[in-house]
N, C-alpha and C positions, 0 to 999 in steps of 0.2 A: 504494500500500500504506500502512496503516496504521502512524504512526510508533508507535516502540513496540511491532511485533507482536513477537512470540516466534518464537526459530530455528524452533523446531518449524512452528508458523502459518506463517512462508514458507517452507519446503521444500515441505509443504503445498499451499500458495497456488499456490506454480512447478510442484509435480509435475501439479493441475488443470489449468492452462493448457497445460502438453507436452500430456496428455493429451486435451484439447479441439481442440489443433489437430490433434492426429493423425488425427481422427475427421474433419477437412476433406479433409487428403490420402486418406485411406478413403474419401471421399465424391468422389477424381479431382477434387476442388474446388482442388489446390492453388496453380495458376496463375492461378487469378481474380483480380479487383481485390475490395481489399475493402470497397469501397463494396455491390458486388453481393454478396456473403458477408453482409455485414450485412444487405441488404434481403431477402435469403431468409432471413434468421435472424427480423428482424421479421414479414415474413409470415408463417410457420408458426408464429410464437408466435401471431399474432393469430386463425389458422383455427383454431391448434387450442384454443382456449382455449373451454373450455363445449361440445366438440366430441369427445364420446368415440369418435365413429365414427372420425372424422380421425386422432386421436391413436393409435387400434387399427392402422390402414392403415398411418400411420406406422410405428407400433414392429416393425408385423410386416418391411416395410420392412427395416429396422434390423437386425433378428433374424437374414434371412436376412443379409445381407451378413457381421455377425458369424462365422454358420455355425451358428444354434442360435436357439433359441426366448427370450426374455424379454428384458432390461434394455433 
């Protein structure tokens, strides 16, 4: 973290990261190593990028898990 940030900015900062890992436990990913977590994070950045179809199958993916259509 950035020295210097603001209370605000790290609350912020920490409330993303809760929130990013919860979405591995979501994903029954939470027992991995996370060398493997990382390398499926790199892969699907790397397919989906320039890859609208990908990125659609993806989110749809996503959606349902959520229990609802978008983000």
């Amino acid at each position: 973290m950035a020295k210097g940030m603001s209370t605000d900015a790290r609350k912020k900062d920490t409330r993303e990261k809760i929130e990013l890992g919860g979405l591995i436990v979501k994903a029954g990913l939470r027992y991995e190593k996370r060398a493997l977590l990382l390398g499926l994070l790199i892969d699907a950045a790397e397919r989906t990028k320039g890859d609208e179809v990908e990125r659609a199958r993806l989110t749809t993916i996503g959606a349902k898990a959520f229990g609802h259509d978008g983000e």
